[in-house]
N, C-alpha and C positions, 0 to 999 in steps of 0.2 A: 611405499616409502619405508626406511629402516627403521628401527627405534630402539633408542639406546637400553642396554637393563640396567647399567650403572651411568650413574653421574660421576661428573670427571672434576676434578678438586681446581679449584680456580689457579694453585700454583701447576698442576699439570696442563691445562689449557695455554700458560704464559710461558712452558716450556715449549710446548708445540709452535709457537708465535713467534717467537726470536728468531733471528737471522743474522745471528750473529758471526762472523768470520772466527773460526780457530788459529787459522796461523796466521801468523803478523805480514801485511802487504810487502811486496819485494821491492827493492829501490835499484836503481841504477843508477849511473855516473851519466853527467850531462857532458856530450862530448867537444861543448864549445868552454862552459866558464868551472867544469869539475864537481860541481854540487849534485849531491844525491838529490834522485825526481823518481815520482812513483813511474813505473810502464807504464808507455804509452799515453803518455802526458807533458802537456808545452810542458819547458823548463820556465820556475814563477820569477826565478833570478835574470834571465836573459834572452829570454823569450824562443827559446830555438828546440829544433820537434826534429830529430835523426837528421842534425847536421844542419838543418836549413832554416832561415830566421822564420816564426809562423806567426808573430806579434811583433808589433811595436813595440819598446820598451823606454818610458819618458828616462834619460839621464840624470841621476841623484848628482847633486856637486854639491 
């Protein structure tokens, strides 16, 4: 089994750790009511997934 000859500083272990995204997630246009939606995700406004309704959505009045 390995063994380390240095010890690794607590802020370098929490850089190893992160999983953090660099670039900002891409959005698209929903192609029933126009609001940006992440890819490849119901739209949260009108419930519809590449044209086709994939939820219910209760009517606000």
């Amino acid at each position: 089994m390995a063994h380390p000859k240095h010890r690794n500083s607590k802020t370098r272990t929490a850089k190893r750790r992160t999983h953090y995204k660099v670039e900002a997630p891409t959005f698209s246009i929903c192609s029933n009511c126009g609001t940006s939606v992440l890819y490849h995700r119901v739209c949260s406004e009108c419930g519809y997934y590449k044209g086709k309704p994939a939820i219910e959505k209760a009517e606000t009045v």
